[in-house]
MDTraj code that builds the backbone (N, CA, C; nanometers):
import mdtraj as md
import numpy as np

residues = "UNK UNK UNK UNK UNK UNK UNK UNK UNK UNK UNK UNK UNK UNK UNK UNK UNK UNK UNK UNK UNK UNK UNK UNK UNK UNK UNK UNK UNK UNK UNK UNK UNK UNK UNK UNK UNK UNK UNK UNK UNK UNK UNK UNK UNK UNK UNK UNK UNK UNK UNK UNK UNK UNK UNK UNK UNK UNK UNK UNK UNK UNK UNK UNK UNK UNK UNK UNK UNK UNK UNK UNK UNK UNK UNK UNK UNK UNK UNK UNK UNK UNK UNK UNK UNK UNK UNK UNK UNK UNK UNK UNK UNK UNK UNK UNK UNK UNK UNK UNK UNK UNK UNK UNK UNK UNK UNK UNK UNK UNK UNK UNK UNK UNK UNK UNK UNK".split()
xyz = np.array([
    [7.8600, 2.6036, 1.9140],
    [7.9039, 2.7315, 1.8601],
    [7.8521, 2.8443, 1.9498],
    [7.9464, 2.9266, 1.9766],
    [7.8619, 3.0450, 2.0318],
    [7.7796, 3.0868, 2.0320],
    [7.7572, 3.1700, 1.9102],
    [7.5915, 3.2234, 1.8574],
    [7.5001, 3.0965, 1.9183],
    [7.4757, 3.0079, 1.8531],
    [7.3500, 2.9364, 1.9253],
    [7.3944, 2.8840, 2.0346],
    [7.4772, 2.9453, 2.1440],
    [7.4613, 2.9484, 2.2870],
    [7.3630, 3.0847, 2.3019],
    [7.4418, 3.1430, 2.2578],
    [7.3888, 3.2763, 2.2739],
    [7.2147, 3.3292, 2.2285],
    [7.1785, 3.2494, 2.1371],
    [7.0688, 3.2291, 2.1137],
    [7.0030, 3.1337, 2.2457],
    [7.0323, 3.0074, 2.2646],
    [6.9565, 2.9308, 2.3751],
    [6.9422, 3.0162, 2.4805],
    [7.0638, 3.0744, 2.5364],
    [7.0814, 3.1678, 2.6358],
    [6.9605, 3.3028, 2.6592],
    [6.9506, 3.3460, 2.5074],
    [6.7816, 3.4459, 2.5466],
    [6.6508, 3.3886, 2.5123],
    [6.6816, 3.2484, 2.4384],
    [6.5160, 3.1963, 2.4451],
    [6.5145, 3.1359, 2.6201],
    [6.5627, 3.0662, 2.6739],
    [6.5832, 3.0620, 2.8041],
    [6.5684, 3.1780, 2.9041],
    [6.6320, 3.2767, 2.8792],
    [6.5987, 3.3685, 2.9452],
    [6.4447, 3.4861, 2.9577],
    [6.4097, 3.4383, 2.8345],
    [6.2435, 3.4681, 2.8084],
    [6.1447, 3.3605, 2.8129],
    [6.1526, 3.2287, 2.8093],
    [6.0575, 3.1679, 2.9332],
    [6.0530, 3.1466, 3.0287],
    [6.1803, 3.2182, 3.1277],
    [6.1675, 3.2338, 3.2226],
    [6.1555, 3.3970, 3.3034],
    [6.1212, 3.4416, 3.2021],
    [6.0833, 3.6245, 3.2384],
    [6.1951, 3.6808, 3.3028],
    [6.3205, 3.6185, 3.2637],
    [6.4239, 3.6792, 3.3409],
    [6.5189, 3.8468, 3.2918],
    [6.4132, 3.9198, 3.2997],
    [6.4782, 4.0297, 3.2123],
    [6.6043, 4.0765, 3.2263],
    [6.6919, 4.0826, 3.3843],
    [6.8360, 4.1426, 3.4037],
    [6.9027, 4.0582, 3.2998],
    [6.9011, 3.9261, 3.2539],
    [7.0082, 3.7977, 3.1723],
    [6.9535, 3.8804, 3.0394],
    [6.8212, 3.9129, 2.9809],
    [6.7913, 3.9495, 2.8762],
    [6.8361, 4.1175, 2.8651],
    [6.8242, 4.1566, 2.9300],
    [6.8905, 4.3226, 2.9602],
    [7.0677, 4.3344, 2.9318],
    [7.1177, 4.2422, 2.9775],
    [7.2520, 4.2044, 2.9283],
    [7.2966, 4.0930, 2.8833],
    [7.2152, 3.9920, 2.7874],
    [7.2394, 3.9703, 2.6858],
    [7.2528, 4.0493, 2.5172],
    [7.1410, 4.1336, 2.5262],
    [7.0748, 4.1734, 2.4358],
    [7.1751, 4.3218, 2.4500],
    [7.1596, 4.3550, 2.3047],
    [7.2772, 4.5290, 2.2624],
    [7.1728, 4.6093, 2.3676],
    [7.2314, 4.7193, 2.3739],
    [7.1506, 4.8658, 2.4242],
    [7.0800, 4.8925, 2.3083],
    [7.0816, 4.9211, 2.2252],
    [7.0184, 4.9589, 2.0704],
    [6.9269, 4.8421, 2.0212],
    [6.9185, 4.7072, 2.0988],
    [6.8354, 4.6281, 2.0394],
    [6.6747, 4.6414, 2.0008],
    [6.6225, 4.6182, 1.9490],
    [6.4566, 4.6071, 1.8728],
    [6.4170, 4.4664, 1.8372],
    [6.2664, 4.4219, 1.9173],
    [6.2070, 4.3431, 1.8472],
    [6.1051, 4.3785, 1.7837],
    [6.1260, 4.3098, 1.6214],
    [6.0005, 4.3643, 1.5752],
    [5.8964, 4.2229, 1.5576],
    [5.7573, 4.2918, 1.6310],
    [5.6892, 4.1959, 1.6358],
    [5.5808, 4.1349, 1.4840],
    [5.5371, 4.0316, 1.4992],
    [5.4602, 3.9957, 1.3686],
    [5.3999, 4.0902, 1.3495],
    [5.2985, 4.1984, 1.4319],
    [5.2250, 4.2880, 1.4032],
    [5.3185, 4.4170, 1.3154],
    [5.4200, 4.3643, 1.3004],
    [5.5243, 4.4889, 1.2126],
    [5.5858, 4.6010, 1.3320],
    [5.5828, 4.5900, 1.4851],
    [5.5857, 4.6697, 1.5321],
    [5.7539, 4.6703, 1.6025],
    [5.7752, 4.7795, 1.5907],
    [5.9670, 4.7679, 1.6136],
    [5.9596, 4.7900, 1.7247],
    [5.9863, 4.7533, 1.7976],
    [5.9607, 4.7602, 2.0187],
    [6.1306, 4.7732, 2.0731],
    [6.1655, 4.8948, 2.1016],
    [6.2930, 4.8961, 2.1686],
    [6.3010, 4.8205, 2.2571],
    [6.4078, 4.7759, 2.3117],
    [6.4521, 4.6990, 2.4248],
    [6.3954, 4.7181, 2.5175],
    [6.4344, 4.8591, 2.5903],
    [6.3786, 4.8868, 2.7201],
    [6.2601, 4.8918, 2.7289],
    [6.1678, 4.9068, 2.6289],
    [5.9809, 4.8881, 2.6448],
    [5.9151, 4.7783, 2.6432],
    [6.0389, 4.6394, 2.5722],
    [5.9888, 4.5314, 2.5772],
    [5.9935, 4.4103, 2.6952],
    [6.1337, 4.4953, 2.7458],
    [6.1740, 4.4323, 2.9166],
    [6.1004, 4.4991, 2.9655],
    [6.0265, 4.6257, 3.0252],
    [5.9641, 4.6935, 3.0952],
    [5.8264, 4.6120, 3.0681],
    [5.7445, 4.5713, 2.9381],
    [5.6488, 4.4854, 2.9605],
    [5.6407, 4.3571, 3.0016],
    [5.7410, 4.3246, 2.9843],
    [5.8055, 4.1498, 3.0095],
    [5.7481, 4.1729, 3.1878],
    [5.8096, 4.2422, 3.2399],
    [5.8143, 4.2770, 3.4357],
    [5.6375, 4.3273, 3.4551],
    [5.6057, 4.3914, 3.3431],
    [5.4661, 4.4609, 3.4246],
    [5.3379, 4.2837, 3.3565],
    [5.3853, 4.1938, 3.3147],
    [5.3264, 4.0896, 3.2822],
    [5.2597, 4.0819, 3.1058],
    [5.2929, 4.1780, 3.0692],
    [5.2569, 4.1799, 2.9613],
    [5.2584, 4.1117, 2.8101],
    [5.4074, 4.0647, 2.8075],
    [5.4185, 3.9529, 2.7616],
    [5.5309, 3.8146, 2.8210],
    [5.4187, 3.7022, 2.8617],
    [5.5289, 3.5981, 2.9358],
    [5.4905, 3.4791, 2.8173],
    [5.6352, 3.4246, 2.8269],
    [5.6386, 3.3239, 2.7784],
    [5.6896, 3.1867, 2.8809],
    [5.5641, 3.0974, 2.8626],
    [5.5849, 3.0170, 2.9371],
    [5.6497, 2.8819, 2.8836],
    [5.7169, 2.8450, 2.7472],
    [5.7933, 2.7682, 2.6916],
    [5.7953, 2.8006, 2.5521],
    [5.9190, 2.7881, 2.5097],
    [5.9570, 2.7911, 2.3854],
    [6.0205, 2.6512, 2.2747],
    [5.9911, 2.6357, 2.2118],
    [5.9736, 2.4856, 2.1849],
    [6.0498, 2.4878, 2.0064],
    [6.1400, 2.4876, 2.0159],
    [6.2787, 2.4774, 1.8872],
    [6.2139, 2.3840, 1.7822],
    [6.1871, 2.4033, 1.6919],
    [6.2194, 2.3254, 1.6026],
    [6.2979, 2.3188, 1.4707],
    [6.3505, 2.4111, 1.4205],
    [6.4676, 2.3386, 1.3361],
    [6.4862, 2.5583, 1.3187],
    [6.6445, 2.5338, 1.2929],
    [6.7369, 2.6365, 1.3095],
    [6.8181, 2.6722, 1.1872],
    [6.8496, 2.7774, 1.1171],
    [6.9726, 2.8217, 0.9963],
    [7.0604, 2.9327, 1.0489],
    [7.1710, 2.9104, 1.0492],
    [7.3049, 3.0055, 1.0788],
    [7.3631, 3.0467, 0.9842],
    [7.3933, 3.1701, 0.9521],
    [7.4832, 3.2153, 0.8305],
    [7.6065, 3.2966, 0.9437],
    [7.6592, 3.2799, 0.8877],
    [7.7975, 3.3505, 0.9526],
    [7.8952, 3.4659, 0.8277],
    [7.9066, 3.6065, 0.8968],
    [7.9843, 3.6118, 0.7789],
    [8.0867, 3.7121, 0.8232],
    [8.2081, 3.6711, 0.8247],
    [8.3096, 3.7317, 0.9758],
    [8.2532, 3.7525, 1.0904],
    [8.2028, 3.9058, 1.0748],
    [8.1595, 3.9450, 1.2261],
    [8.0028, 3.9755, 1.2721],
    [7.9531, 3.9262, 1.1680],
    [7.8103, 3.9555, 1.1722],
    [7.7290, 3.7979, 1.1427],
    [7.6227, 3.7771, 1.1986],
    [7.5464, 3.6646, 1.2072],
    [7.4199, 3.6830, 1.1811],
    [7.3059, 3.5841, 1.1128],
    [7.1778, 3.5372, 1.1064],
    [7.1613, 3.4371, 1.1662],
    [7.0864, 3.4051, 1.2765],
    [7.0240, 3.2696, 1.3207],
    [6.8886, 3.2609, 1.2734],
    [6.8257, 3.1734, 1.2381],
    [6.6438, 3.2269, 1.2302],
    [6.6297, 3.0652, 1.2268],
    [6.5133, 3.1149, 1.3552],
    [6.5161, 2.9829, 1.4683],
    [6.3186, 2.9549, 1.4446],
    [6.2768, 2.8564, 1.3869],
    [6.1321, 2.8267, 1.4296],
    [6.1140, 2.7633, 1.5273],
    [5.9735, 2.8586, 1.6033],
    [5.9117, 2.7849, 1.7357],
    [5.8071, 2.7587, 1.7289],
    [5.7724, 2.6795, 1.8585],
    [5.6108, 2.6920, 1.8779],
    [5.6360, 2.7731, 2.0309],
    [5.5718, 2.8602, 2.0203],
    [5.6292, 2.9637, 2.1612],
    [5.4654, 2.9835, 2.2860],
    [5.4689, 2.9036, 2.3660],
    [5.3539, 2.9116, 2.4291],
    [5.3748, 3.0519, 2.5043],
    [5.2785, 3.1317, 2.4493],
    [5.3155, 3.2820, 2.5010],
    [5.1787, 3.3635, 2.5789],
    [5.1819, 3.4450, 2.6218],
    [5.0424, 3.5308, 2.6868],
    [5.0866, 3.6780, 2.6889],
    [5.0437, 3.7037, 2.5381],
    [5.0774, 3.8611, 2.4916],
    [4.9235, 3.9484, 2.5326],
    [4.9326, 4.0284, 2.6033],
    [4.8354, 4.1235, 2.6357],
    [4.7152, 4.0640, 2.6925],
    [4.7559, 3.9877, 2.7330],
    [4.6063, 3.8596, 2.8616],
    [4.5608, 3.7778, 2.7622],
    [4.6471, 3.7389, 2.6222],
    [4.5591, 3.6062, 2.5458],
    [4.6933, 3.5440, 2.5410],
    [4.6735, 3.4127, 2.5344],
    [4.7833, 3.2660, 2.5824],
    [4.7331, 3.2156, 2.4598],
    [4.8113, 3.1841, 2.3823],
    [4.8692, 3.1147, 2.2658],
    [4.9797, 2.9766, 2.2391],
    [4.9460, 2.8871, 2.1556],
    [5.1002, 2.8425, 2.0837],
    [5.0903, 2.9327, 1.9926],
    [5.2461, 3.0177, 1.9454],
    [5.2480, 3.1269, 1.8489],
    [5.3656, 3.0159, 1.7553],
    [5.3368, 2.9639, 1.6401],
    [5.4268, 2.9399, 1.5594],
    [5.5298, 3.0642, 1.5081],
    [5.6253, 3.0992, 1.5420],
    [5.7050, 3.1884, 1.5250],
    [5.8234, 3.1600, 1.4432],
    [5.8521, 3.2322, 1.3871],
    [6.0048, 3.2752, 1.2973],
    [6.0803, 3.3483, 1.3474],
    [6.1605, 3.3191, 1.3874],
    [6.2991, 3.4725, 1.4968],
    [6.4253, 3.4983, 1.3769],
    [6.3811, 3.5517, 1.3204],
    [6.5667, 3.5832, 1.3019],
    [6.6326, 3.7064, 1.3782],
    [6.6855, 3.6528, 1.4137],
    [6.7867, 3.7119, 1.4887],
    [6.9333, 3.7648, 1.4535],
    [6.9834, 3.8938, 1.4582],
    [7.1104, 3.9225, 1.4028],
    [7.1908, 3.9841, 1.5125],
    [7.3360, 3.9108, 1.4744],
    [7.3918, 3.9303, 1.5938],
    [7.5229, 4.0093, 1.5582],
    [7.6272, 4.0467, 1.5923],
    [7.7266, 4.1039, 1.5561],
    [7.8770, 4.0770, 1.6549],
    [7.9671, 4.0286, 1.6311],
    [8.1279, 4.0076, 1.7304],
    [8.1741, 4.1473, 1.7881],
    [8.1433, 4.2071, 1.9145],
    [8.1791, 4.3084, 1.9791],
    [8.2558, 4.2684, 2.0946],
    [8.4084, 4.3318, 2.0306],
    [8.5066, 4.2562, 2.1915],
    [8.5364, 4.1540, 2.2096],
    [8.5271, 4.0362, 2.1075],
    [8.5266, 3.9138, 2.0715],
    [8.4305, 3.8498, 2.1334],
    [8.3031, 3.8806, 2.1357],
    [8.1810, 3.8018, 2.1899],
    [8.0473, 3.8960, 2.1369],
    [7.9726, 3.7700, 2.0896],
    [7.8944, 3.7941, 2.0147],
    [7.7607, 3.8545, 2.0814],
    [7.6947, 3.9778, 2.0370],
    [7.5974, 4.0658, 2.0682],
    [7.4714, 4.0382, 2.0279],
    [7.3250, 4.0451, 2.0658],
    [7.2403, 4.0417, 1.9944],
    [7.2234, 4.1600, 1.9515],
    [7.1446, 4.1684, 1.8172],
    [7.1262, 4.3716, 1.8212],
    [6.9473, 4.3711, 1.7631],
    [6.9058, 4.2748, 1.6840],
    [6.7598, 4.2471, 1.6665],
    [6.7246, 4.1479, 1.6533],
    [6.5836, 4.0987, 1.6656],
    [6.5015, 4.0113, 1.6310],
    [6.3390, 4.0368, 1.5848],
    [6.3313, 4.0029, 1.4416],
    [6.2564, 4.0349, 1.3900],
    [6.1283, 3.8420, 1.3339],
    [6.0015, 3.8932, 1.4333],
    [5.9525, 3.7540, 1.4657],
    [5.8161, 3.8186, 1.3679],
    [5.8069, 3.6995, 1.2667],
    [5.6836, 3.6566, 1.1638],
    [5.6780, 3.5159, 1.2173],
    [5.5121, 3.4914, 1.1325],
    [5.4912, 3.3590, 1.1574],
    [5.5317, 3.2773, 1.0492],
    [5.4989, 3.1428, 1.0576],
    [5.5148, 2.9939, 0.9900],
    [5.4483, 2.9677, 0.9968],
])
top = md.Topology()
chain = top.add_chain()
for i, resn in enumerate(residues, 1):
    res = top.add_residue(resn, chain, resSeq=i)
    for name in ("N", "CA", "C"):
        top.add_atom(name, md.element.get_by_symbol(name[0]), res)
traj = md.Trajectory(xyz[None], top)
């Protein structure tokens, strides 16, 4: 299915710090909000991604829910996300949901909002 291409497509593209694929995957208006509750626009979170701030060095799937409803989507994907947010390296058990929306007949990310498990 699309969407979870489109999903593999930016967990892929964030363990490999590839921000241009995540820069245009992801809406202009996108936000992650992190477990700490913190809503991080796009461009501040690719701009830390490049200055090293947060890398993820594998992301590790374990079980996935899709709701679909015409043009709008929920994925919310659990990981174990081996990550190094602000110089401390972690497995972060994570929760992503992710919402996506059909723009132009192809599907957009516009947020992801990550708690733990």
């Amino acid at each position: 299915m699309e969407i979870i291409e489109a999903h593999r497509a930016y967990m892929e593209a964030m363990s490999h710090g590839d921000t241009q694929t995540l820069a245009d995957l992801l809406s202009d208006g996108f936000t992650l909000t992190h477990m700490t509750g913190y809503v991080q626009p796009k461009s501040e979170w690719l701009s830390q991604m490049r200055e090293g701030q947060f890398i993820y060095h594998s992301i590790d799937e374990k079980d996935m829910d899709l709701d679909v409803q015409d043009d709008t989507a929920r994925l919310v994907a659990r990981t174990v996300t081996d990550a190094t947010v602000y110089g401390t390296r972690a497995n972060w058990r994570l929760q992503l949901a992710t919402d996506y929306a059909r723009e132009s007949g192809a599907w957009v990310t516009l947020r992801t909002v990550a708690t733990t498990w």
